[in-house]
N, C-alpha and C positions, 0 to 999 in steps of 0.2 A: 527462544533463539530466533532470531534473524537474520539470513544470511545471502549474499548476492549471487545469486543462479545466472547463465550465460543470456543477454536481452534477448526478448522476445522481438523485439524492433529496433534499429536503430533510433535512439535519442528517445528510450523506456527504458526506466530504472525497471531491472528485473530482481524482485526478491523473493526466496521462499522463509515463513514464518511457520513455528512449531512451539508447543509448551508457554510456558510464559514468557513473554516480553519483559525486557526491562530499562531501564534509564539507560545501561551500557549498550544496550542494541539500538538505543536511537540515538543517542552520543556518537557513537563511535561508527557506524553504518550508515543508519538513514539521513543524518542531518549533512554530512560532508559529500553522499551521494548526489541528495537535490540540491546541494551549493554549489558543485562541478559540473554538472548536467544547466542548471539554470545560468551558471557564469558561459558556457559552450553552447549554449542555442538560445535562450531565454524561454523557453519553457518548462513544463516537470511534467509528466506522463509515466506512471506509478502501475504497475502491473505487480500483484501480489499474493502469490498460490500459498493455502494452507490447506497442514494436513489435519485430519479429525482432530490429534494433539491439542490444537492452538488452545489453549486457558483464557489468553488476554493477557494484558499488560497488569505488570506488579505494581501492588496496590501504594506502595511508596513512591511511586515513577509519575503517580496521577494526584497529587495532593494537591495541586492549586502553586506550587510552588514555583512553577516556570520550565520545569526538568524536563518535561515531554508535552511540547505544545503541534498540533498538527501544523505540518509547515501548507506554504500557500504550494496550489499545483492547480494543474488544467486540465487534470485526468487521473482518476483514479479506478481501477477496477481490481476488483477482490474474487479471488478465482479456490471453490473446494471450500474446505474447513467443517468447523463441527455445526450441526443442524441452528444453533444461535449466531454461527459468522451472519451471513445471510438477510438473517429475521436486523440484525443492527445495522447490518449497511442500509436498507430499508428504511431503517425506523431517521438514521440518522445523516442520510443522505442531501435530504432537503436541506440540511442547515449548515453544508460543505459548502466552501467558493467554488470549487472547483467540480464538473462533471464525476460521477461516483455511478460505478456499477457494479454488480457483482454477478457470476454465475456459480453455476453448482461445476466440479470437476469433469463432470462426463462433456460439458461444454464449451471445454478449456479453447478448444479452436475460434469460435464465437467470442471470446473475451480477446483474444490477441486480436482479431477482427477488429472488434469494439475500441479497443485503447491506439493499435496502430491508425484507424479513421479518427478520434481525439485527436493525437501525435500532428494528422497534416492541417487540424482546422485554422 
C-alpha cells in the first residue's frame, strides 16, 4: 500500500508505504503525483516513510514490462522500513538520476532536513 501523507515541505511529494506494493499504487498514486508536482514547479522531491511491513513491490509490477518504471526525480529520500529498506537504497543508490537518501526512523527530522535542502537546489 501506498498512500499520500500531509507534505513534509512544500513542493515534496509526501508518501507513507506498507506491505506490498503494487502496479495499482504506482498507477494510480505515484505516477499522477510526480506529473502534477513536475507540471507546478519542474522539479520532483520524493520523501517516503516506511513502516517494518514494507515487503516490496509485487513480483508482477516488476517484469520488464513497462508497468512500474522509476520516474525521473531530483530527490529522493526513504525514511524507517524493515532492516533491508536501507541496505537497497545503499546498494542501489548510485545507479538513480536523481540524489537518494535514506535514514532510519528515529532520524525522521534529518531526512525532511535532507530532501527540503534538495527541494531548494
Amino acid at each position: 500500500m501506498l498512500c499520500k501523507i500531509p507534505d513534509i515541505a512544500e513542493g515534496v511529494i509526501s508518501l507513507f508505504a506498507s506491505g506490498r506494493l503494487s502496479t495499482s499504487d504506482y498507477q494510480q498514486h505515484l505516477k499522477p503525483l510526480i506529473e502534477s508536482y513536475r507540471e507546478q514547479s519542474g522539479k520532483v522531491c520524493l520523501y517516503i516513510e516506511a513502516d517494518v511491513l514494507l515487503e516490496g513491490w509485487e513480483s508482477q509490477s516488476l517484469t520488464g514490462s513497462g508497468e512500474v518504471q522509476l520516474p525521473n526525480f531530483d530527490g529522493l529520500v526513504l525514511v524507517g522500513g524493515p532492516d533491508w529498506f536501507g541496505n537497497a537504497v545503499r546498494l542501489m543508490g548510485p545507479f538513480m538520476q536523481g540524489e537518494v537518501a535514506w535514514y532510519p526512523l528515529e532520524e525522521k527530522a534529518l531526512a525532511r532536513d535532507w530532501i527540503a535542502t534538495n527541494l531548494e537546489k
